[in-house]
C-alpha positions in Angstrom: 119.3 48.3 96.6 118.2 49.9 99.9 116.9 47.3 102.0 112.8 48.5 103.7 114.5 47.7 106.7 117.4 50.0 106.3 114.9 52.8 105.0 112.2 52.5 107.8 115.5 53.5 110.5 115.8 56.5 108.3 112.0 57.7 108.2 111.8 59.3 111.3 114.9 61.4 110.9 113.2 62.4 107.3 110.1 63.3 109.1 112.0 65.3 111.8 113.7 67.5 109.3 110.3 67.7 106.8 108.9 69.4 110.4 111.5 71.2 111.4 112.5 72.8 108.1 108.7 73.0 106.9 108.5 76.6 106.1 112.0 76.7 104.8 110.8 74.3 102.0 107.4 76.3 101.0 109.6 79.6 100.7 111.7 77.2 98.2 108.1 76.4 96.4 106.5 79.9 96.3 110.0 82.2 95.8 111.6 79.9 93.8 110.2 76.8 91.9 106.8 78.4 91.2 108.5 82.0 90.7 110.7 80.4 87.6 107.4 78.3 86.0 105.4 81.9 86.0 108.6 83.7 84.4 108.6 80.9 81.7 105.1 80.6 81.1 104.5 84.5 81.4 107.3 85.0 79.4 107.7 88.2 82.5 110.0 88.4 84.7 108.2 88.5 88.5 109.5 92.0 88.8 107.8 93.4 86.0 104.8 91.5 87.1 105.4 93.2 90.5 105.6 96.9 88.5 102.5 95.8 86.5 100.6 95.5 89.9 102.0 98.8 91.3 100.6 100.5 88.6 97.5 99.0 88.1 97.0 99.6 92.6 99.4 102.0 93.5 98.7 105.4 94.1 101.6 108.0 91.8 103.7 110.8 94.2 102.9 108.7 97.8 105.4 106.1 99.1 103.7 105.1 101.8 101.0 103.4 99.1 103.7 102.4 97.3 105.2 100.3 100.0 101.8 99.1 101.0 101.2 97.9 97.6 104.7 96.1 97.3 103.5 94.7 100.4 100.0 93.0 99.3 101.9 91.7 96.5 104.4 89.8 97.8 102.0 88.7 100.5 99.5 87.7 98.3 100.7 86.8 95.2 104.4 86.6 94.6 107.4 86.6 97.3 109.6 89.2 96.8 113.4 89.7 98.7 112.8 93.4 99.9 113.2 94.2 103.3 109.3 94.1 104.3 107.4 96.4 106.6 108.7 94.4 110.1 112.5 94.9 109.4 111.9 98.2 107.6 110.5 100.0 110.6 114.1 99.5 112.1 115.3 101.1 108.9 113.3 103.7 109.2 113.3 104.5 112.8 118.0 104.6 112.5 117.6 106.7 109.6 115.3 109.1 111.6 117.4 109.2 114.7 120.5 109.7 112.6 119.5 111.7 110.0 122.4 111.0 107.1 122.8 113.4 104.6 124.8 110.7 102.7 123.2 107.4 102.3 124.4 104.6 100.3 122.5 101.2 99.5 124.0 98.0 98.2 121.6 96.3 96.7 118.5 97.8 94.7 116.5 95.2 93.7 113.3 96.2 92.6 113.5 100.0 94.7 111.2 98.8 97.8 114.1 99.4 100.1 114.9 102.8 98.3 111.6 104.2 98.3 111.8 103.5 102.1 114.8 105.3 103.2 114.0 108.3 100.6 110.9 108.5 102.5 112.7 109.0 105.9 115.7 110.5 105.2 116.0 114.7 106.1 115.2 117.6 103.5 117.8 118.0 101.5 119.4 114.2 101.8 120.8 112.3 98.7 120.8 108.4 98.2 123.2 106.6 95.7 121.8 103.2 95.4 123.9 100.6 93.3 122.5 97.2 91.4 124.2 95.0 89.5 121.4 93.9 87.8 120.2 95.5 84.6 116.9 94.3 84.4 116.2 94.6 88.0 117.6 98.3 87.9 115.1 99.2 85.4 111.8 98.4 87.3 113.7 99.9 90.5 114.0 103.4 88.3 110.4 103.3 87.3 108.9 102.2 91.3 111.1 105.3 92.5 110.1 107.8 89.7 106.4 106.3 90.8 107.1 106.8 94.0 107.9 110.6 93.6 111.5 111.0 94.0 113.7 112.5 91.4 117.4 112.2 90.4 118.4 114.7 92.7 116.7 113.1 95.7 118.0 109.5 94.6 121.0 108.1 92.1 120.5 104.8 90.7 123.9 103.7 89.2 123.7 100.4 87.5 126.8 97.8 88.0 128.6 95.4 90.4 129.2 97.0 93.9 132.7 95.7 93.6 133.6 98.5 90.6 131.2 100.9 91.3 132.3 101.6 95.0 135.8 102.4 93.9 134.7 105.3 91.8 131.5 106.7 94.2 133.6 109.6 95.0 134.9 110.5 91.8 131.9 109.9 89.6 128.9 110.5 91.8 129.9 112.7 94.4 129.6 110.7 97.3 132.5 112.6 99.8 131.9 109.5 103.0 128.3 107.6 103.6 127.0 108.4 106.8 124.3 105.4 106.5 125.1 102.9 104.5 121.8 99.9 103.8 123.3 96.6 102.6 121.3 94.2 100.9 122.4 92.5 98.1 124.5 89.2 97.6 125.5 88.1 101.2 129.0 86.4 100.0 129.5 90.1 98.6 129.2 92.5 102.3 132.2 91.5 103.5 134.3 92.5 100.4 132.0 95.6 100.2 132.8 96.3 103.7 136.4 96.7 103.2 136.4 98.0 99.8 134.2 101.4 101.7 136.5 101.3 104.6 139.8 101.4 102.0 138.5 104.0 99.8 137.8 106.3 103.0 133.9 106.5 102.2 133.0 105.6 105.8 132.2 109.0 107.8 133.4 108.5 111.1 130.0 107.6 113.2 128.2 105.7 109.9 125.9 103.4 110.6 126.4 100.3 108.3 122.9 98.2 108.6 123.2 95.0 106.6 120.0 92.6 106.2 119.8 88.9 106.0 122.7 88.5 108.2 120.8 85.4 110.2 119.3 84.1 106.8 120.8 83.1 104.5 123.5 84.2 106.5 126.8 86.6 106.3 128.9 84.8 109.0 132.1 86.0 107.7 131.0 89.3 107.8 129.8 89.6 111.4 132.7 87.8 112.5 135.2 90.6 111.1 132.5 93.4 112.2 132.8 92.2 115.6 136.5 91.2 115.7 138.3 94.3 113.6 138.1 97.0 116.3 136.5 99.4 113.9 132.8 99.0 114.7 130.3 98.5 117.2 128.2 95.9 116.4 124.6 94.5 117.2 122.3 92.1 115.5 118.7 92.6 115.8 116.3 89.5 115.6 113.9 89.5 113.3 112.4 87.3 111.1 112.7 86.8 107.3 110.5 89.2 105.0 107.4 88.2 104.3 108.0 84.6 106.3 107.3 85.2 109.8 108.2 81.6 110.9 111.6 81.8 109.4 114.1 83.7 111.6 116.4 86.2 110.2 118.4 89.3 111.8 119.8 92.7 110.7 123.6 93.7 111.6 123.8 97.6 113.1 127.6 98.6 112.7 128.8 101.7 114.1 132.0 102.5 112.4 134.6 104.5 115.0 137.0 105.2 112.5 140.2 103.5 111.1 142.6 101.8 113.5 
């Protein structure tokens, strides 16, 4: 049995990290713990709740509303892991300035990120964006369709990065990526990385832009962007979506071809 004395000399450090990791800890309520009650009490998953409320708010053919809509939601009702309006202005301003004709995303989740880049990507431009997730992949096809872009304009393909990157080229098309979004599992850019670099699907000059890097964190990753030779590599500070007090940052990799 803990002696009160013994626990008193801990209750300051306790307090200390109940400050200091505050907002860390209501993410973990709002995103997580009250995020699985609604899905088992709903009998929903959040993301079709998030679809319902496009719908019902959203206006069809305009992705700016769309986004905007996304945004109230996961604001106001229900945190969602997109990238967010703050992080995807610098999304949105590189894929202006750079103006891929290739683009590749990692990581669907429920199509906000999509919708953004089809948005600001050139005339003519075609995204292949892969998700693992069946379930999730379904409300992503139906917020793009919404959104107004067709199949030609953006490829959803539907399985684990790992197997689908190998066959990009011979299945879908996709020659080398000249912009390539990452934002899926963070233990998974790393491998990802490689498996585009080995498979030649890097166009020399692709910008690689990979979220979350700060939090939850890809250190693994940054360290072999920054140590292989192969890329230029900067990490802009920014803070995580929808949590302005929690800090976050998004890798820019310029790839300079194999060495």
């Amino acid at each position: 049995m803990v002696s009160p004395v013994l626990a008193l000399a801990f209750l300051p450090l306790l307090l200390t990290l109940l400050l200091r990791y505050r907002h860390h800890l209501a993410l973990l309520l709002r995103a997580v713990l009250l995020g699985w009650l609604r899905d088992r009490l709903s009998g929903v998953p959040r993301e079709q709740r998030a679809f319902q409320y496009l719908l019902a708010n959203a206006i069809p053919g305009d992705p700016r509303h769309v986004l905007r809509t996304f945004d109230r939601w996961s604001e106001r009702c229900e945190h969602l892991s997109c990238v967010g309006p703050v992080k995807g202005q610098l999304l949105e301003r590189l894929l202006c300035e750079r103006a891929p004709r290739a683009v590749l995303e990692l990581g669907t989740y429920c199509g906000y990120g999509t919708v953004l880049m089809a948005a600001a990507m050139p005339p003519g431009a075609r995204l292949y964006t892969v998700e693992p997730d069946p379930q999730h992949a379904a409300v992503a096809e139906k917020v793009i369709r919404l959104a107004g872009f067709d199949e030609e304009k953006v490829e959803l393909i539907v399985g684990p990065s790992a197997e689908v990157i190998p066959r990009l080229r011979e299945r879908h098309g996709l020659q080398r990526a000249e912009f390539v979004f990452m934002d899926h599992w963070k233990r998974c850019y790393l491998q990802d990385l490689r498996l585009l670099e080995e498979h030649g699907l890097l166009a020399e000059g692709a910008t690689v832009l990979a979220d979350n890097v700060v939090f939850p964190g890809a250190p693994r990753f940054l360290q072999y962007a920054r140590s292989c030779g192969r890329y230029r590599c900067r990490v802009h500070r920014a803070s995580l979506e929808y949590c302005p007090a929690i800090p976050d940052g998004v890798a820019e990799l310029r790839y300079l071809g194999a060495r």
